[in-house]
Biopython code that builds the backbone (N, CA, C, O; Angstrom):
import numpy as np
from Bio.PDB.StructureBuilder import StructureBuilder

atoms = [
    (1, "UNK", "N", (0.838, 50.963, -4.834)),
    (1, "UNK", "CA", (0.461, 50.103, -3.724)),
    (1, "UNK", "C", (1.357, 50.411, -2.523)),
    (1, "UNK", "O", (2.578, 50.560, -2.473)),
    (2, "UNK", "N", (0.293, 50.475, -1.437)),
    (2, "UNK", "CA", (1.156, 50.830, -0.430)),
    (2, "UNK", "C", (2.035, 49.504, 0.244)),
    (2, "UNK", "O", (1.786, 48.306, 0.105)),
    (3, "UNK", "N", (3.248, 50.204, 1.091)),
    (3, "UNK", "CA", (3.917, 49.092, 1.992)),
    (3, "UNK", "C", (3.188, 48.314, 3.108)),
    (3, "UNK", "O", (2.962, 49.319, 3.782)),
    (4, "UNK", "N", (2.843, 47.687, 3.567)),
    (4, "UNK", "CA", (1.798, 47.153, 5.012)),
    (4, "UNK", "C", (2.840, 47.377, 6.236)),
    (4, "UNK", "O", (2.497, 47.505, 7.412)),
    (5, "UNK", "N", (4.471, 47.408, 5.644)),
    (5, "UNK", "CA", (5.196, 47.364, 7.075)),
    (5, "UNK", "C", (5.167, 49.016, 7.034)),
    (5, "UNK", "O", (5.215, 49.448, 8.185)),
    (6, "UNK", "N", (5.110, 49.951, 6.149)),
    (6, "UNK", "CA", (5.073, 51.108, 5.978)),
    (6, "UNK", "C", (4.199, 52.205, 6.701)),
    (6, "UNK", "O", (4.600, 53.321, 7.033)),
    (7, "UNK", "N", (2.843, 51.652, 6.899)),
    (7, "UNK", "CA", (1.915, 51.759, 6.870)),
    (7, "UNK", "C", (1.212, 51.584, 8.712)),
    (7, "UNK", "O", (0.409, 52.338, 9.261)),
    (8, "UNK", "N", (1.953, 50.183, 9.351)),
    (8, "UNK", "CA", (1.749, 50.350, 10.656)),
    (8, "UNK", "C", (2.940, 50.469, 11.012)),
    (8, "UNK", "O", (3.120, 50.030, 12.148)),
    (9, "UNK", "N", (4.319, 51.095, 10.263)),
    (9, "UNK", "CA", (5.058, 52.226, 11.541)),
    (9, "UNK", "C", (4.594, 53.734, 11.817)),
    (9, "UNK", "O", (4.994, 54.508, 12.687)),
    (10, "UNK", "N", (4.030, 53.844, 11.232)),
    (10, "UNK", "CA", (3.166, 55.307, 10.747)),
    (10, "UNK", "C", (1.724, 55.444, 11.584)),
    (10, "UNK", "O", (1.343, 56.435, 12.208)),
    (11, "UNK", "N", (0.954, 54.030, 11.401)),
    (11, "UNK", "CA", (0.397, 54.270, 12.837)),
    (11, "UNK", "C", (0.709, 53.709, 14.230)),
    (11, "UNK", "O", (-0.141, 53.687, 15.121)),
    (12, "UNK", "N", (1.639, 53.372, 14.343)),
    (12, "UNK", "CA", (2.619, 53.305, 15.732)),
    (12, "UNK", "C", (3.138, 54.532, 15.754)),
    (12, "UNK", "O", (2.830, 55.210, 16.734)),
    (13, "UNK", "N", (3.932, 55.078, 14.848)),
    (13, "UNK", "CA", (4.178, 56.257, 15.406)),
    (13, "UNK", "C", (3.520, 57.725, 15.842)),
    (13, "UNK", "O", (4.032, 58.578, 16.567)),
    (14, "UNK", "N", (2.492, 57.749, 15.312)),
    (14, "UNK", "CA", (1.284, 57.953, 15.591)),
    (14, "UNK", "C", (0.473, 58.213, 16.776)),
    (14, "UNK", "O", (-0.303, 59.149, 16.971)),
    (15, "UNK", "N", (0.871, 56.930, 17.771)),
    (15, "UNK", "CA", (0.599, 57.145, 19.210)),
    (15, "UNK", "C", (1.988, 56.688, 19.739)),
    (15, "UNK", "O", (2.605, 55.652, 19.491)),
    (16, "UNK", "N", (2.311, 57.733, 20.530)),
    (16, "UNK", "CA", (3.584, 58.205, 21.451)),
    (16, "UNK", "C", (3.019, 56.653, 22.373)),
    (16, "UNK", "O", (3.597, 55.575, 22.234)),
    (17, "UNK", "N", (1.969, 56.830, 23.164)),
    (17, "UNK", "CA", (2.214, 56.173, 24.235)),
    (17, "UNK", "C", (2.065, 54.558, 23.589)),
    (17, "UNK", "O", (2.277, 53.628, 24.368)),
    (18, "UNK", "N", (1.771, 54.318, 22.450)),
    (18, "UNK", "CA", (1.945, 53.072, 21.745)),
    (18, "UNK", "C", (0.602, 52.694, 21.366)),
    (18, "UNK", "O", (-0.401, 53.389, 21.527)),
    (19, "UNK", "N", (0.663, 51.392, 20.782)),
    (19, "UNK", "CA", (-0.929, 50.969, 20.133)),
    (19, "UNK", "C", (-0.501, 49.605, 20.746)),
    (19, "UNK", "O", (0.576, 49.140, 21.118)),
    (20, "UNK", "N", (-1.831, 49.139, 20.697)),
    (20, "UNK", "CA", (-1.929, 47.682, 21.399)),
    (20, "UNK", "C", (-2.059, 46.814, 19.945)),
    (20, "UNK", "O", (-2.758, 47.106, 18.975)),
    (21, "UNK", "N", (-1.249, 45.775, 20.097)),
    (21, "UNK", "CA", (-0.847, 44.919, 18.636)),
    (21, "UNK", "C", (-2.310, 44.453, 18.190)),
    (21, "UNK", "O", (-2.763, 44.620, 17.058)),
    (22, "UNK", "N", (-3.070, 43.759, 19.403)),
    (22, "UNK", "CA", (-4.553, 43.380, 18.861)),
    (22, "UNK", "C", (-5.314, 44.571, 18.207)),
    (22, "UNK", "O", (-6.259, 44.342, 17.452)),
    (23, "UNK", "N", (-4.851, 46.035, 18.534)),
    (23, "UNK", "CA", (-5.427, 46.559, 17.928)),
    (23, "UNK", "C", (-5.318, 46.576, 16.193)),
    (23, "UNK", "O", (-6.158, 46.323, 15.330)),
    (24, "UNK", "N", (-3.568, 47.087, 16.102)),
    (24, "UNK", "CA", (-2.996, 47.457, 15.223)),
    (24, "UNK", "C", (-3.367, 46.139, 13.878)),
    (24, "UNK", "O", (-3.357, 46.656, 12.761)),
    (25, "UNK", "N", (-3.555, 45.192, 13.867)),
    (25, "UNK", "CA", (-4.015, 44.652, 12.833)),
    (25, "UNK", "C", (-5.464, 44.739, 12.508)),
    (25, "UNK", "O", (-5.756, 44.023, 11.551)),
    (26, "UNK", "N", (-6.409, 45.369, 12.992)),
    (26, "UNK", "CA", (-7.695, 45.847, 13.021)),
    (26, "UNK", "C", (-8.003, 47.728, 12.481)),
    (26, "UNK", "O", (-8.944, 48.404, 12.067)),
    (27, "UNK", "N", (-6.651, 47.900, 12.796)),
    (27, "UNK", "CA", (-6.711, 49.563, 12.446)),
    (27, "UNK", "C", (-5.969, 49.259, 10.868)),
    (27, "UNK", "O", (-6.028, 50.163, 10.034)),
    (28, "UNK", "N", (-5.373, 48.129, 10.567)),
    (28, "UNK", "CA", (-4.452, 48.303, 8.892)),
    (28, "UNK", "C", (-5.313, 47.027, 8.094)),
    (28, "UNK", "O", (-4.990, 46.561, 7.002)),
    (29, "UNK", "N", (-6.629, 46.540, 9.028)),
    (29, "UNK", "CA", (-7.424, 45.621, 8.211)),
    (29, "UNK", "C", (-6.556, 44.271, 7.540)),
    (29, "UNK", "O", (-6.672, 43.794, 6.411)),
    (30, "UNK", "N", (-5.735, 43.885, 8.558)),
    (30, "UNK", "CA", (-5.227, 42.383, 7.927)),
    (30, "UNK", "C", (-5.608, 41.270, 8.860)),
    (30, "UNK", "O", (-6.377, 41.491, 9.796)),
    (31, "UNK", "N", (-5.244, 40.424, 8.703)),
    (31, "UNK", "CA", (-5.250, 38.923, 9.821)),
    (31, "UNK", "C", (-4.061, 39.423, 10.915)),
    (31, "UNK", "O", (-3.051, 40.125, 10.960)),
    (32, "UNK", "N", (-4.738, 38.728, 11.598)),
    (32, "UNK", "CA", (-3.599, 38.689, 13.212)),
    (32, "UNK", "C", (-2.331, 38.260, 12.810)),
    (32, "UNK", "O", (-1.301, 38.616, 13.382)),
    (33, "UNK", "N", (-2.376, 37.317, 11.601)),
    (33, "UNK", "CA", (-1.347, 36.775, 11.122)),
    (33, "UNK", "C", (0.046, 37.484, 10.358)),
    (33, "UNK", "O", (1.253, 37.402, 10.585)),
    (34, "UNK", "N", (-0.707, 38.153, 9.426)),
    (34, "UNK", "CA", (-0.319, 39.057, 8.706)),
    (34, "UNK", "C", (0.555, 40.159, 9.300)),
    (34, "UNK", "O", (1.588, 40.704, 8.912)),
    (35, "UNK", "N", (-0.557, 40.356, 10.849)),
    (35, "UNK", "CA", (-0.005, 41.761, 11.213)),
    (35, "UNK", "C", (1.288, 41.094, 12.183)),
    (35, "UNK", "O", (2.320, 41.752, 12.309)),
    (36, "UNK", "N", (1.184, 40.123, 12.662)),
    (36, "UNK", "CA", (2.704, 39.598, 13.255)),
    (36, "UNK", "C", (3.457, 39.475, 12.531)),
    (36, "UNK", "O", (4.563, 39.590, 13.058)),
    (37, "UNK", "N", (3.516, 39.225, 11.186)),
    (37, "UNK", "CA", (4.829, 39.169, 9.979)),
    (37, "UNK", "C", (5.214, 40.388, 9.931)),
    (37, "UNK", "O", (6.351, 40.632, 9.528)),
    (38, "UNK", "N", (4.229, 41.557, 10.386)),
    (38, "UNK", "CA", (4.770, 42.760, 9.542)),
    (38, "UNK", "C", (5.368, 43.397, 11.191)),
    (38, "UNK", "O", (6.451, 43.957, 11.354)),
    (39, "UNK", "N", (4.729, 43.228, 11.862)),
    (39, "UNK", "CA", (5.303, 43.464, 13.555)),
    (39, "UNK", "C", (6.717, 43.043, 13.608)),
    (39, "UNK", "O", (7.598, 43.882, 13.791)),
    (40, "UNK", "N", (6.999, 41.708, 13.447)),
    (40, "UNK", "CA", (8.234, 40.943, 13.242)),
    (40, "UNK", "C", (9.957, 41.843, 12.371)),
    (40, "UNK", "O", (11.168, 41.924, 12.577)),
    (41, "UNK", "N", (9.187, 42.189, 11.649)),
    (41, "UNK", "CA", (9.633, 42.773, 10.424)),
    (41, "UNK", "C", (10.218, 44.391, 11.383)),
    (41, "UNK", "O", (11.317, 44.601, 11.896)),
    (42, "UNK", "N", (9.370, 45.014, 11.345)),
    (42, "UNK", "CA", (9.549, 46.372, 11.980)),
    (42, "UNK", "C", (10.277, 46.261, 13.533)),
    (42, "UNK", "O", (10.848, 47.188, 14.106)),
    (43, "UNK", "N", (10.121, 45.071, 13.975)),
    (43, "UNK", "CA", (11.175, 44.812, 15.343)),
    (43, "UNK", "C", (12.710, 44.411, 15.258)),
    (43, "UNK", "O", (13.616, 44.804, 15.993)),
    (44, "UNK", "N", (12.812, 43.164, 13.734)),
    (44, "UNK", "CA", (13.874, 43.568, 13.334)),
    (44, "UNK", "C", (14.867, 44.315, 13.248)),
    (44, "UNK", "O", (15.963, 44.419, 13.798)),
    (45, "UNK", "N", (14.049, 45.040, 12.119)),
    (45, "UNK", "CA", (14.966, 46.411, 12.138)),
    (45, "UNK", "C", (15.080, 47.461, 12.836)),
    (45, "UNK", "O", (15.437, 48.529, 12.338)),
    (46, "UNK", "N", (14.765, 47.298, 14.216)),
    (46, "UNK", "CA", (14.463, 48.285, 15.201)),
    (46, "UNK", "C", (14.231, 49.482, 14.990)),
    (46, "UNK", "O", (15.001, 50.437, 15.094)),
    (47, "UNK", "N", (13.043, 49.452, 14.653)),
    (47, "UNK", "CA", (12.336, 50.376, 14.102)),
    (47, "UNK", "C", (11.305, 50.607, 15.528)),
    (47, "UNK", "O", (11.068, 51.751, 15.915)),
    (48, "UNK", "N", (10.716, 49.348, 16.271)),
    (48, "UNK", "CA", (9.187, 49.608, 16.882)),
    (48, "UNK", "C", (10.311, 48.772, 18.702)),
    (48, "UNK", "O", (11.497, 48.443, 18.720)),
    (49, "UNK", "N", (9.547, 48.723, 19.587)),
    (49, "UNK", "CA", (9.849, 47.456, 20.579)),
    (49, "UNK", "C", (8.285, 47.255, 21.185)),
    (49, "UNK", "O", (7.387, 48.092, 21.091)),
    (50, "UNK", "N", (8.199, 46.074, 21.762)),
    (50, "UNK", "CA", (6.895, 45.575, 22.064)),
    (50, "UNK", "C", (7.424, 44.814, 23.611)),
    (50, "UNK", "O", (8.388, 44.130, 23.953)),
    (51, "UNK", "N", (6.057, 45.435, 24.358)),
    (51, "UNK", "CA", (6.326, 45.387, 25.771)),
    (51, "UNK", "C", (4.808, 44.852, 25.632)),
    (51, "UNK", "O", (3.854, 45.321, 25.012)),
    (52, "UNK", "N", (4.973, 43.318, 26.700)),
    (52, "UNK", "CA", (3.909, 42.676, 26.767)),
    (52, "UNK", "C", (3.088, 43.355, 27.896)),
    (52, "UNK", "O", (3.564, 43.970, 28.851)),
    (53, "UNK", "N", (1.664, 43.123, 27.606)),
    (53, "UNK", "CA", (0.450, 43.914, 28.068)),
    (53, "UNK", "C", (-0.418, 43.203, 28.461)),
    (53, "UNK", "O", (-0.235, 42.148, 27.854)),
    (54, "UNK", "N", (-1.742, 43.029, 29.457)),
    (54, "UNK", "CA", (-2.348, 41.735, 29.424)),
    (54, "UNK", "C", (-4.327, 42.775, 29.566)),
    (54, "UNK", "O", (-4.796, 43.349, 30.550)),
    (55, "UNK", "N", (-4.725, 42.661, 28.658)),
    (55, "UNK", "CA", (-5.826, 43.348, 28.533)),
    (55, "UNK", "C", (-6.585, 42.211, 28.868)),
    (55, "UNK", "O", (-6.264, 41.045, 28.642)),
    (56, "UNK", "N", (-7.715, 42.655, 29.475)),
    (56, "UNK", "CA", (-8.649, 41.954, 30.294)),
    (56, "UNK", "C", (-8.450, 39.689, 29.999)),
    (56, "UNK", "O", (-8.976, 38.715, 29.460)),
    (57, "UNK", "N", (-6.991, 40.257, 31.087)),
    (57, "UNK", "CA", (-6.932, 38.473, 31.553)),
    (57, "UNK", "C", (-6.299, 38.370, 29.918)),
    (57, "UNK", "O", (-6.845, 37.371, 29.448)),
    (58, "UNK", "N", (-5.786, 38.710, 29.326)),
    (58, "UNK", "CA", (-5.530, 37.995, 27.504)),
    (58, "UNK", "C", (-4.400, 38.728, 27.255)),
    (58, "UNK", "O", (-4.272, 39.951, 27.321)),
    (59, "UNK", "N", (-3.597, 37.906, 26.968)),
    (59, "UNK", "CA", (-2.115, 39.004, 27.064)),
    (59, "UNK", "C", (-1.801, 39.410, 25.410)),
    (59, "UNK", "O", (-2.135, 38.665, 24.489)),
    (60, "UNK", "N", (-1.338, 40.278, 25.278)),
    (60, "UNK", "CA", (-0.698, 40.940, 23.758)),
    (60, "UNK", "C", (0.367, 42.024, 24.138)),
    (60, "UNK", "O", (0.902, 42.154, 25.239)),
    (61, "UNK", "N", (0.591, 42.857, 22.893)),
    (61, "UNK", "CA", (1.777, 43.857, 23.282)),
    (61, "UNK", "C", (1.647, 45.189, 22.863)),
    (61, "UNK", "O", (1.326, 45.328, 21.683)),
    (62, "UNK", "N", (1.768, 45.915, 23.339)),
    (62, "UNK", "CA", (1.961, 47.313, 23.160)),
    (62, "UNK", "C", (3.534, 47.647, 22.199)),
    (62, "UNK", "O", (4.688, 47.261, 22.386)),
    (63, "UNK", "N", (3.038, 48.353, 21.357)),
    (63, "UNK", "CA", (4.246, 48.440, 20.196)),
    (63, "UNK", "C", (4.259, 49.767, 20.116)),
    (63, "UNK", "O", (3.300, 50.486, 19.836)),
    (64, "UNK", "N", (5.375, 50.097, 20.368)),
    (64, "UNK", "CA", (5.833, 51.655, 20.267)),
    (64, "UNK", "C", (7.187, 51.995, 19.309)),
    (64, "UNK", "O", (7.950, 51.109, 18.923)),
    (65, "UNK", "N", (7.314, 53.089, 19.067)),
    (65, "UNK", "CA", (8.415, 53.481, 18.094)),
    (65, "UNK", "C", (9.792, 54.042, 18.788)),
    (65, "UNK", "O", (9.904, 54.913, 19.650)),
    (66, "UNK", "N", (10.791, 53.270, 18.143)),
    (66, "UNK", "CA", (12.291, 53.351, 18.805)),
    (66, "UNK", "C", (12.454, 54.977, 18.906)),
    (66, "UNK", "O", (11.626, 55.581, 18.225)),
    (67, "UNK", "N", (13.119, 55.566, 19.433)),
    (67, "UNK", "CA", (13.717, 56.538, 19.217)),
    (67, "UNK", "C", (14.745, 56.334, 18.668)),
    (67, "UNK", "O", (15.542, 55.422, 18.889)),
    (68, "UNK", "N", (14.831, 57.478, 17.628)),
    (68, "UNK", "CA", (16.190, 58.133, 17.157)),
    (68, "UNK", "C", (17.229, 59.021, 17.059)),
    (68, "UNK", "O", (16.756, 60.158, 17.044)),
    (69, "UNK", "N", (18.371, 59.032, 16.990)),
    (69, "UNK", "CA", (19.072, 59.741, 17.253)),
    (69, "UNK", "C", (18.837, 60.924, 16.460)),
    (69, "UNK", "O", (18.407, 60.540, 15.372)),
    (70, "UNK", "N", (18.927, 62.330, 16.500)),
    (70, "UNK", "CA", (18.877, 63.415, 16.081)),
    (70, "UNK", "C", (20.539, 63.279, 14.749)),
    (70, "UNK", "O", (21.665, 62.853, 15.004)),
    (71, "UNK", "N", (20.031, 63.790, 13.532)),
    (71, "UNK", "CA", (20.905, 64.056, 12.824)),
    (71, "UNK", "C", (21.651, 65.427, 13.157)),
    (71, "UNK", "O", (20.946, 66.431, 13.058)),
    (72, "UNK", "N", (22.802, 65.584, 13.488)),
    (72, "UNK", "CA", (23.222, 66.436, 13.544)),
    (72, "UNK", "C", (23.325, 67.653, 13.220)),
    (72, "UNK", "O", (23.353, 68.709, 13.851)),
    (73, "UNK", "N", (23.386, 67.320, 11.965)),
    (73, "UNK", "CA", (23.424, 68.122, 10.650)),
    (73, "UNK", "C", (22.539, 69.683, 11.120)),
    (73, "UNK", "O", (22.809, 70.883, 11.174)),
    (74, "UNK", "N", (21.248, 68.703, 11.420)),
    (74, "UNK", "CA", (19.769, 69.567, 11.943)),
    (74, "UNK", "C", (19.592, 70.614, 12.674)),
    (74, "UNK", "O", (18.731, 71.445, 12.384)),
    (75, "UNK", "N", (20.469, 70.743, 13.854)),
    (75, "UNK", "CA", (20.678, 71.579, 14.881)),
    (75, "UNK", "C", (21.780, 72.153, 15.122)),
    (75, "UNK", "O", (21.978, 72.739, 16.187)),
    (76, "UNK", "N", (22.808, 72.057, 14.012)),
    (76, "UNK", "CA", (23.912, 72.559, 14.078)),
    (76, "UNK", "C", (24.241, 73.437, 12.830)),
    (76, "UNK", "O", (24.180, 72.960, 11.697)),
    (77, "UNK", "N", (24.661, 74.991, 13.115)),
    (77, "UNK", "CA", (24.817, 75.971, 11.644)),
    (77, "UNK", "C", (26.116, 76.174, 12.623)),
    (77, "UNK", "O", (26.331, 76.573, 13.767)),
    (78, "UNK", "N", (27.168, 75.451, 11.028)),
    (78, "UNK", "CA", (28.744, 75.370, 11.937)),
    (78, "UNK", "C", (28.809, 75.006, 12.936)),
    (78, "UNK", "O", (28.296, 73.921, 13.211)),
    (79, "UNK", "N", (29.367, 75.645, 13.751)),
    (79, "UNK", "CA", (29.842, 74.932, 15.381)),
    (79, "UNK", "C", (28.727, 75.281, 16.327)),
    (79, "UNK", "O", (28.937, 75.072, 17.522)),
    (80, "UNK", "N", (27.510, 75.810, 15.940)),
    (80, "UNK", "CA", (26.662, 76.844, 16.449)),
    (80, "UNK", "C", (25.780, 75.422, 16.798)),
    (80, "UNK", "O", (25.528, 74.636, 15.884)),
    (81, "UNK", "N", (25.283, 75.129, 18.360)),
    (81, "UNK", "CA", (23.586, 74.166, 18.090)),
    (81, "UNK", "C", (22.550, 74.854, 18.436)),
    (81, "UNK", "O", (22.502, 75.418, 19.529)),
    (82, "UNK", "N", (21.622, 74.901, 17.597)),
    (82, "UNK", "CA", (20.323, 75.471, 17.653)),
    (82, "UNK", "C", (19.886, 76.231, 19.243)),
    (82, "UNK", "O", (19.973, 75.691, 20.346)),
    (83, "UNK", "N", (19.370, 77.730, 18.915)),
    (83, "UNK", "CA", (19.561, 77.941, 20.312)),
    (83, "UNK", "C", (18.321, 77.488, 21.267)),
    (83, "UNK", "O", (18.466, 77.486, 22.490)),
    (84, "UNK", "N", (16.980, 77.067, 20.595)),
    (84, "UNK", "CA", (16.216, 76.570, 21.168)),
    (84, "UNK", "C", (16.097, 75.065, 21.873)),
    (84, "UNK", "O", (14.995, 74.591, 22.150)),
    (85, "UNK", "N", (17.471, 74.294, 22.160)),
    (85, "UNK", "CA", (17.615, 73.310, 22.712)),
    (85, "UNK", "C", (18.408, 73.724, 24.477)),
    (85, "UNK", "O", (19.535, 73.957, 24.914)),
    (86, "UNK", "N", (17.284, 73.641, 24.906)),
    (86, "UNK", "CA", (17.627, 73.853, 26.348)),
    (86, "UNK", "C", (17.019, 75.425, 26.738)),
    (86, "UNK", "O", (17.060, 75.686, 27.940)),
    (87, "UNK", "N", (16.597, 76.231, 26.053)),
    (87, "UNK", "CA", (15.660, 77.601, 26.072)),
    (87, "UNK", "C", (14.430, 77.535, 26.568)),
    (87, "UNK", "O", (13.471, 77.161, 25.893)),
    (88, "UNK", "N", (14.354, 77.890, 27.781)),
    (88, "UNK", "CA", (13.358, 77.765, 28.654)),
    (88, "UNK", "C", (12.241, 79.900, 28.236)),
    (88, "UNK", "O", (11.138, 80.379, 28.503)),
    (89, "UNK", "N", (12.904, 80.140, 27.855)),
    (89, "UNK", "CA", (11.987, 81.228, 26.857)),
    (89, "UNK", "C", (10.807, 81.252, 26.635)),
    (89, "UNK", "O", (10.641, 80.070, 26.334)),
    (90, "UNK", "N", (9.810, 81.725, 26.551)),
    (90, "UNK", "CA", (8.519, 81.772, 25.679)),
    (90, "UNK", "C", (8.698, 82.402, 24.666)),
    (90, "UNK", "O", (9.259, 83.465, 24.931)),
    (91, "UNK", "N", (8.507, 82.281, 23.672)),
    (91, "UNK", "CA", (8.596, 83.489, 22.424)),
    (91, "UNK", "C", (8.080, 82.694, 21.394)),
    (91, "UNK", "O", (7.617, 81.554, 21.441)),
    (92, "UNK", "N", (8.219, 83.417, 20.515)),
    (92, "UNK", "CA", (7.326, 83.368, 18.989)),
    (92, "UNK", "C", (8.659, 83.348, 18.311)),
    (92, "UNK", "O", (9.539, 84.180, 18.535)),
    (93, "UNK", "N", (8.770, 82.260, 17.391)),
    (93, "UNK", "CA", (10.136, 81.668, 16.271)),
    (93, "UNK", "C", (9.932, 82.884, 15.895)),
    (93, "UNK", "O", (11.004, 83.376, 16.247)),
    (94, "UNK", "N", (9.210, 83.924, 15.336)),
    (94, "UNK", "CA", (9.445, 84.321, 14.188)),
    (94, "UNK", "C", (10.135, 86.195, 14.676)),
    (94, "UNK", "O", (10.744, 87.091, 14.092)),
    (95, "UNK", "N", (9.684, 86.011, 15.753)),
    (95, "UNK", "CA", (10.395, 87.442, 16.418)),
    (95, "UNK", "C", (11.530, 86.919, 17.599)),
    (95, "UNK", "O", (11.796, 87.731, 18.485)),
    (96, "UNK", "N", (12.104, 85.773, 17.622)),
    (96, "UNK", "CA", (13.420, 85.498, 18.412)),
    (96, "UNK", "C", (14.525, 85.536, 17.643)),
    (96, "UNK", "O", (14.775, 84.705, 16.770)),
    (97, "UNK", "N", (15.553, 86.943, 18.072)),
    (97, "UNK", "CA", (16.430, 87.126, 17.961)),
    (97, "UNK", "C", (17.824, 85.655, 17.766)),
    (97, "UNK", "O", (18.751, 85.359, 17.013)),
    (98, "UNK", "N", (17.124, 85.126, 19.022)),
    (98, "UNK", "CA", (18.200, 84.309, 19.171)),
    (98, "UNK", "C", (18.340, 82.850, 17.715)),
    (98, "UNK", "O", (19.263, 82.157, 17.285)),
    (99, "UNK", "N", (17.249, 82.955, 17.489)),
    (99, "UNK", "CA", (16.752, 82.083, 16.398)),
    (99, "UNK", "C", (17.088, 82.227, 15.182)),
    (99, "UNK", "O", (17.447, 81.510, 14.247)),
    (100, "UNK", "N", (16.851, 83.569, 15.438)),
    (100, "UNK", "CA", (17.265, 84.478, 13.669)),
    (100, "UNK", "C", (18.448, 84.490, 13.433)),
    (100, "UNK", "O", (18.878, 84.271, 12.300)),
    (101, "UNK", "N", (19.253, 84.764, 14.515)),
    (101, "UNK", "CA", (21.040, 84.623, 14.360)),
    (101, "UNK", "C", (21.027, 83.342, 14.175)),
    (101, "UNK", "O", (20.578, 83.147, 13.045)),
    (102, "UNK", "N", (21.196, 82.694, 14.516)),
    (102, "UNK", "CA", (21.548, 81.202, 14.396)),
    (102, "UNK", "C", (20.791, 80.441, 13.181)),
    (102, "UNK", "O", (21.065, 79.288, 12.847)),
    (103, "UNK", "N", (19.893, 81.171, 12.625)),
    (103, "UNK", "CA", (19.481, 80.780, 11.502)),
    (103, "UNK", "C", (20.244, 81.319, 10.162)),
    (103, "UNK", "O", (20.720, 80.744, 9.183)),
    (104, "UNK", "N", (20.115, 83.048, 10.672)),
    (104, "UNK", "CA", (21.566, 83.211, 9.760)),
    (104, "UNK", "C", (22.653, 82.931, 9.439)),
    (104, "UNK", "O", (23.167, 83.315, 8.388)),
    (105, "UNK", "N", (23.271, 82.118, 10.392)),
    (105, "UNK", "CA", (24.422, 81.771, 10.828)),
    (105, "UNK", "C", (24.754, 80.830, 9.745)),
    (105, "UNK", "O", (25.704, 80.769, 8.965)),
    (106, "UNK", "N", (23.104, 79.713, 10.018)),
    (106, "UNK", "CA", (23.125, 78.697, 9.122)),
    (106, "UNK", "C", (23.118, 78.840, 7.722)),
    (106, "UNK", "O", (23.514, 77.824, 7.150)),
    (107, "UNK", "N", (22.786, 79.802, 6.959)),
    (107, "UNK", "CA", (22.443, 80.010, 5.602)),
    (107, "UNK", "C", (23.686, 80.684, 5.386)),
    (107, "UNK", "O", (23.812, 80.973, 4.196)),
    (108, "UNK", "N", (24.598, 81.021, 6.059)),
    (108, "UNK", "CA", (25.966, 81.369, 5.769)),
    (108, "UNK", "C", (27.043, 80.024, 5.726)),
    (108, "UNK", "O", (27.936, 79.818, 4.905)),
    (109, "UNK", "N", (26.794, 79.510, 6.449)),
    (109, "UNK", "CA", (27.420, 78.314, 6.132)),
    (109, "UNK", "C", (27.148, 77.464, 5.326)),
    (109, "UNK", "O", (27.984, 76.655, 4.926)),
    (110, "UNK", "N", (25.906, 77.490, 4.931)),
    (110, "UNK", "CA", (25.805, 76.701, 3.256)),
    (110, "UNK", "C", (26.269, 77.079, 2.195)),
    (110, "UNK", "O", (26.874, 76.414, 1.355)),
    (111, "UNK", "N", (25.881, 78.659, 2.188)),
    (111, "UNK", "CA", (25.985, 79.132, 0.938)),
    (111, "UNK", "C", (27.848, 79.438, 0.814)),
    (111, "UNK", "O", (28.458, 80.053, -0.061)),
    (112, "UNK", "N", (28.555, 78.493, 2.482)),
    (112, "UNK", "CA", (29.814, 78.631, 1.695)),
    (112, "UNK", "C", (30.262, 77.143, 1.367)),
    (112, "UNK", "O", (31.377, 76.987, 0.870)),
    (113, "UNK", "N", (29.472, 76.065, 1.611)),
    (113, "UNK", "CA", (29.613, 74.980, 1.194)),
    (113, "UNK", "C", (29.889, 74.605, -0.337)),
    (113, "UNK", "O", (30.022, 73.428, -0.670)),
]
sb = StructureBuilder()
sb.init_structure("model")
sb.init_model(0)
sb.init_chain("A")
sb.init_seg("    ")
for serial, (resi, resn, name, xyz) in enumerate(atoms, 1):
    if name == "N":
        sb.init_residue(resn, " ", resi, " ")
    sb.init_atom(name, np.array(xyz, "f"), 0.0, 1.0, " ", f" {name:<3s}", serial, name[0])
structure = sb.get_structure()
């Protein structure tokens, strides 16, 4: 059985520019009710934020997904950060030099972990 709070962060996150809350309990098939417990829930834990909206004269909220901080871990092989952050380049991952080093870089530093 699935989670219901699981379930509409996934379609909030889903749309970047956000979902409209009247929608979002119509897209996960619960009561208006339901879907504010689980809205509630996911604002909590700042997971979503909701910016009030007023669709024809009737106000509700647009619920969008927090950003998060980048794990580090991710973009960094050793002291090295990924060279495609800030690479204004065109290229293809799989023939960039610059990628491949720094990917090597990374599989050297695990395998001395």
């Amino acid at each position: 059985m699935t989670n219901p709070a699981d379930d509409a962060l996934k379609v909030i996150q889903s749309h970047p520019e956000g979902v409209l809350q009247s929608e979002l309990w119509k897209i996960l098939d619960v009561d208006s009710r339901k879907c504010s417990r689980i809205v509630k829930r996911l604002l909590d834990s700042g997971l979503i934020e909701r910016i009030e909206y007023k669709k024809d004269g009737i106000k509700t909220y647009v619920l969008k997904a927090t950003r998060r901080p980048v794990d580090p871990c991710k973009i960094l092989a050793g002291d090295e950060l990924v060279p495609c952050i800030g690479c204004d380049e065109e290229c293809n991952a799989q023939e960039c030099h610059r990628l491949m080093d720094w990917m090597y870089q990374l599989a050297i530093c695990e395998a001395e972990e």
